[in-house]
ROSEDREN-945065 format. One record per residue (C-alpha): x, y, z. Coordinates in steps of 0.5 Angstrom, whole numbers, padded with zeros to 4 digits, always signed. Example, Ala and Ser with C-alpha at 12.3 -4.5 7.8 and 13.67 -1.06 7.14 Angstrom:
residues 2
+0025-0009+0016/+0027-0002+0014/
This chain:
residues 167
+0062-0035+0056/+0056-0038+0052/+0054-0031+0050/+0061-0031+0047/+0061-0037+0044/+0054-0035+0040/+0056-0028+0039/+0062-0031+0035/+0057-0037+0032/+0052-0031+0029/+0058-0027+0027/+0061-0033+0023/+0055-0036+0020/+0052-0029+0018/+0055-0028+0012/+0055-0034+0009/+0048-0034+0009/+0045-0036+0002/+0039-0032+0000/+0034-0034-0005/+0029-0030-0008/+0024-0034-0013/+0020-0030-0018/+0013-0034-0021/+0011-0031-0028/+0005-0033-0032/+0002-0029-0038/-0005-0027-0036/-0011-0033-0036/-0016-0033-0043/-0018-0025-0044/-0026-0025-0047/-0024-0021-0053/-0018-0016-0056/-0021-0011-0053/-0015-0006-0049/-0018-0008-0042/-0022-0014-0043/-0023-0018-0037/-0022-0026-0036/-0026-0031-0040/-0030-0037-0037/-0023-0040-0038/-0020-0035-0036/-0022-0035-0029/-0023-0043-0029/-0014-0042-0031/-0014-0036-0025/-0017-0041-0020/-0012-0047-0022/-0006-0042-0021/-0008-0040-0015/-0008-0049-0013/-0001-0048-0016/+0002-0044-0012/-0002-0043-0005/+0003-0047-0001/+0009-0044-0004/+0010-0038+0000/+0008-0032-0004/+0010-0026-0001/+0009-0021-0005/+0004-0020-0012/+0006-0017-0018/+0001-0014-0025/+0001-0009-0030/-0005-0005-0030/-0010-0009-0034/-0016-0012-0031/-0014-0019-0034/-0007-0019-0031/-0011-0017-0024/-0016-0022-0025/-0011-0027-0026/-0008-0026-0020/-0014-0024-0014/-0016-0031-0014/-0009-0033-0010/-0009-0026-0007/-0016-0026-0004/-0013-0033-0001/-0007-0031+0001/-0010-0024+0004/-0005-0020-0001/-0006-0015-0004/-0004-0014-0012/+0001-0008-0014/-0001-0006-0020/+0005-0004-0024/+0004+0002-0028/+0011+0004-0032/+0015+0000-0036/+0017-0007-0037/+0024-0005-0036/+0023-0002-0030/+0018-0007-0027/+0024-0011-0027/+0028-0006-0024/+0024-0006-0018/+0024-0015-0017/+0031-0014-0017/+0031-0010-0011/+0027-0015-0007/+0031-0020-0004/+0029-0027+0000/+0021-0028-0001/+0017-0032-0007/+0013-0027-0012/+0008-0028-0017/+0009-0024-0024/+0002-0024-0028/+0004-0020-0035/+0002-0021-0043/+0006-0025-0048/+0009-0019-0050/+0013-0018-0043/+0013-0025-0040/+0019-0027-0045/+0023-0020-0043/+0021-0021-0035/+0025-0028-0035/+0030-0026-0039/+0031-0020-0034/+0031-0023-0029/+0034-0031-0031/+0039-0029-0037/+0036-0033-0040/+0032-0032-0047/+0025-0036-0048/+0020-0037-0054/+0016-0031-0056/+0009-0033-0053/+0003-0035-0058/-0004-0032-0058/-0007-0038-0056/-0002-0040-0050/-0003-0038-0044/-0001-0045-0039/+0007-0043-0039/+0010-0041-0032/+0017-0040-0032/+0021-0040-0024/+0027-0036-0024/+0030-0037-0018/+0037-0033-0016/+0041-0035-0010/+0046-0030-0007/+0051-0029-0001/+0056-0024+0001/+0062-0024-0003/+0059-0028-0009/+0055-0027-0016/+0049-0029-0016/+0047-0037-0019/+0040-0036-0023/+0037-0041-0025/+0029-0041-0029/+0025-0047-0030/+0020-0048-0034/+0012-0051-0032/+0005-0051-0034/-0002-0050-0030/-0008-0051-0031/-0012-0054-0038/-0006-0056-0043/-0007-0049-0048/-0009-0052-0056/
């Protein structure tokens, strides 16, 4: 009778279940120079240090970047912590997109440039945020989409900063 009982609970209950998924996108930290694949800067790496305080306790699941060394670098100091390894993405930024929306139910780190960051966002939020400026690089926006069976997905996106305020 009781594994009846539970059976009819689990059977019940499942499909109501809400699935929230969170994705964390920042811009890379401070680059050394306008070289295509520059690495980070003194400031840079002290920014990577101060993302890696921000989001150790969160949960992160998975680490996504482009295939620049600075979105590498700006990642690897969270995924050395975290023992994870950092997915290079290499295509393009609609199907980075593409990919993140398949993923359900865990927290993801997205490191970009001020050319993608807004586009990811608006990917996967709907919602449209300012063009990133050359010197700012302390913005994380938090997209979270909640989802369960039957119902359309509630998105919501915040916007904080980390580390250094930017000048």
């Amino acid at each position: 009778m009781k594994s009846a009982i539970l059976f009819l609970l689990l059977f019940v209950t499942a499909p109501n279940r809400v699935v929230v998924t969170t994705y964390y996108i920042v811009r890379h930290a401070e680059k050394l120079n306008a070289t295509a694949d520059t690495p980070l800067s003194v400031t840079g790496q002290k920014r990577a240090l101060a993302l890696r305080e921000y989001l150790k306790n969160k949960g992160i699941d998975s680490i996504f970047t482009s295939s620049f060394l600075r979105t590498e670098q700006t990642a690897q100091p969270l995924a050395t912590l975290l023992r994870k390894k950092v997915w290079r993405h290499i295509g393009s930024t609609e199907n980075l997109i593409i990919d993140l929306k398949k993923i359900s139910d865990k927290e993801i780190l997205v490191v970009g440039h001020s050319n993608t960051v807004p586009d990811i966002v608006k990917g996967l939020s709907g919602k449209t945020v300012p063009a990133i400026e050359e010197n700012d690089f302390d913005n994380m926006y938090i997209v979270r989409v909640k989802t369960s069976p039957g119902t359309v997905p509630i998105r919501t996106m915040t916007r904080v900063t980390y580390g250094a305020l930017s000048p």
